[in-house]
C-alpha positions in Angstrom: 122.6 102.3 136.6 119.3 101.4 135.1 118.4 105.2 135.9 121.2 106.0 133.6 120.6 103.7 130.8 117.0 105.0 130.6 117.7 108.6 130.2 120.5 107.8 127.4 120.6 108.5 124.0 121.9 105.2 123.1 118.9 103.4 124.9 116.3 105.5 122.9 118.1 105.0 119.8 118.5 101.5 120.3 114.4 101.5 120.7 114.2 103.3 117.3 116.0 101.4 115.9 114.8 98.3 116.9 111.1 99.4 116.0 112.4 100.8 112.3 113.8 97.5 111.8 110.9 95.7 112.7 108.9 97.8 110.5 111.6 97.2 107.6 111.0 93.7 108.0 107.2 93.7 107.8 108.0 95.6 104.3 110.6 92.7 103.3 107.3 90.2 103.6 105.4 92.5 101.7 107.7 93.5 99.0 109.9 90.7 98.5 108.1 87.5 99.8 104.8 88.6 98.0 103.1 88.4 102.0 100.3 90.9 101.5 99.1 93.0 104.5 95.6 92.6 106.2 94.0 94.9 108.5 95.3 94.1 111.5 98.6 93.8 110.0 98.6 97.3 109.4 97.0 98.6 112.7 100.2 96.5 114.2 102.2 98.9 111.9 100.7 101.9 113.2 101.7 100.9 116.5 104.7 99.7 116.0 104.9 103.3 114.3 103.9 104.6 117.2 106.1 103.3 119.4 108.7 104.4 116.5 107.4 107.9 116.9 107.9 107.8 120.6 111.2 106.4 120.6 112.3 109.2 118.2 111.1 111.7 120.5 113.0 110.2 123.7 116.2 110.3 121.6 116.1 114.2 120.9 115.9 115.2 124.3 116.1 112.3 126.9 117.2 114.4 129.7 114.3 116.3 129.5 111.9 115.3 131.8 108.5 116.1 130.3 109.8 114.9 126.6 111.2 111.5 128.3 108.0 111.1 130.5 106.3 111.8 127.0 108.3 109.5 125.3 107.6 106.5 128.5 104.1 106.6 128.4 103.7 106.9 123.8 106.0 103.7 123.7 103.9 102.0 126.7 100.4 103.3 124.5 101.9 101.7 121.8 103.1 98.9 122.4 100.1 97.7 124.8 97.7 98.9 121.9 100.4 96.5 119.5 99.7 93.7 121.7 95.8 93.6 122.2 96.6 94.4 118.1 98.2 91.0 118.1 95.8 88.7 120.3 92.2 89.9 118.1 94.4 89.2 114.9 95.6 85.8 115.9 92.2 85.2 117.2 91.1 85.7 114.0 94.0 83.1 112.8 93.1 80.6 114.8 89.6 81.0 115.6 88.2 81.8 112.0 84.7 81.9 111.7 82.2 83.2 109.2 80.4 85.4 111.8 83.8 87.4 112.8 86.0 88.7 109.5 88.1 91.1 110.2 87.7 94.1 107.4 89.4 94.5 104.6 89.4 98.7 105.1 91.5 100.2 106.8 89.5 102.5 109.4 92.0 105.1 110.4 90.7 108.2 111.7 90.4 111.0 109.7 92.8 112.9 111.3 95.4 110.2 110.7 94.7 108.7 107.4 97.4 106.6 107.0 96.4 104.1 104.2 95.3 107.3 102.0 98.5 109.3 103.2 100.7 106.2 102.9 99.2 103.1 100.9 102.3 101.6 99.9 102.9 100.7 104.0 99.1 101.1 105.0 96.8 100.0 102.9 95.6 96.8 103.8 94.9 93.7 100.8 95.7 90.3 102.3 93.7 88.0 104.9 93.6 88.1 108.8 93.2 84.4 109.1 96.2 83.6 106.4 98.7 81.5 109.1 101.2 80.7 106.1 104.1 82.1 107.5 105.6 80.2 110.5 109.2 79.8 112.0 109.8 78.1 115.4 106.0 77.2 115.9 104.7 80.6 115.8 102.3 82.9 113.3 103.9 86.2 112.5 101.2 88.0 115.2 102.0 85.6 117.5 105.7 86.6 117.4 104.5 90.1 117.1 102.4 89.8 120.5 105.5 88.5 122.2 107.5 91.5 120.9 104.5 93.9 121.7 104.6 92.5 125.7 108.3 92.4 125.9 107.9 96.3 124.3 105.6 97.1 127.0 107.3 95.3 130.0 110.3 97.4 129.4 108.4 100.4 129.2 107.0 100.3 132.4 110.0 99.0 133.6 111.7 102.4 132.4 109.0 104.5 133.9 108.5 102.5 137.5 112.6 103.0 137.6 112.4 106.8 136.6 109.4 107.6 139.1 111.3 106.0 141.7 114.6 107.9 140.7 112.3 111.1 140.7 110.5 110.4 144.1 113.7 109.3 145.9 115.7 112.5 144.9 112.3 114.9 146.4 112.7 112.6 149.7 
């Protein structure tokens, strides 16, 4: 049943859009409660925009094996990159120190540019160790850790159930 649910449209596009609403929220703080992002608010983006990305991809063809095995392992990559994202930028939260700033430049590669290809979502402005923003005891990249983990649990969940649907069927 699980098996199932994995390989469905409806569970990739509940992934996508899950992530695209996440990411719609992160522009709500920005645009409309004046929350301005810092570096490692928008290297959470990019994963999150990763994991966005492979979501997409599992919903146009999740009965393909390759693209879904694709798919698996971009949202795991993603969402594991999201949470070690998470930890060094509440670190920096909680842990401030004149020794260890984060920057306040965006280093993407140049091959994926994203705050000169799209500055409006990527280009970084506000502080890593601003902790304004709390509801139910927790920093916005503290809840974004959580969400990272629980992201990546289910992942490998998907992909431990889909290599044991695969190796049962060659037995």
């Amino acid at each position: 049943m699980l098996y199932a649910f994995s390989c469905s449209r409806f569970a990739w596009g509940l992934l996508t859009l899950g992530t695209g609403l996440l990411f719609a929220i992160a522009l709500f703080f920005q645009y409309n409660q004046g929350m301005d992002p810092c570096v490692m608010c928008v290297y959470q983006r990019a994963a999150l925009g990763g994991v966005m990305l492979a979501a997409a991809l599992g919903w146009l063809a999740p009965q393909n094996g390759l693209v879904s095995t694709l798919a698996l392992f971009g949202w795991l990559a993603g969402a594991i990159k999201g949470a070690l994202l998470a930890k060094e930028h509440i670190d920096y939260q909680f842990n401030p120190s004149p020794f260890t700033k984060c920057s306040t430049i965006a280093e993407f590669p140049s091959w994926m540019a994203l705050d000169r290809w799209w500055p409006s979502v990527f280009h970084p402005s506000g502080d890593c160790a601003d902790a304004s923003w709390v509801w139910m005891g927790l920093s916005m990249p503290q809840w974004l850790m959580w969400i990272f983990v629980m992201l990546a649990a289910l992942a490998g969940l998907f992909i431990v159930v889909k290599f044991k649907k695969t190796v049962s069927s060659k037995l």
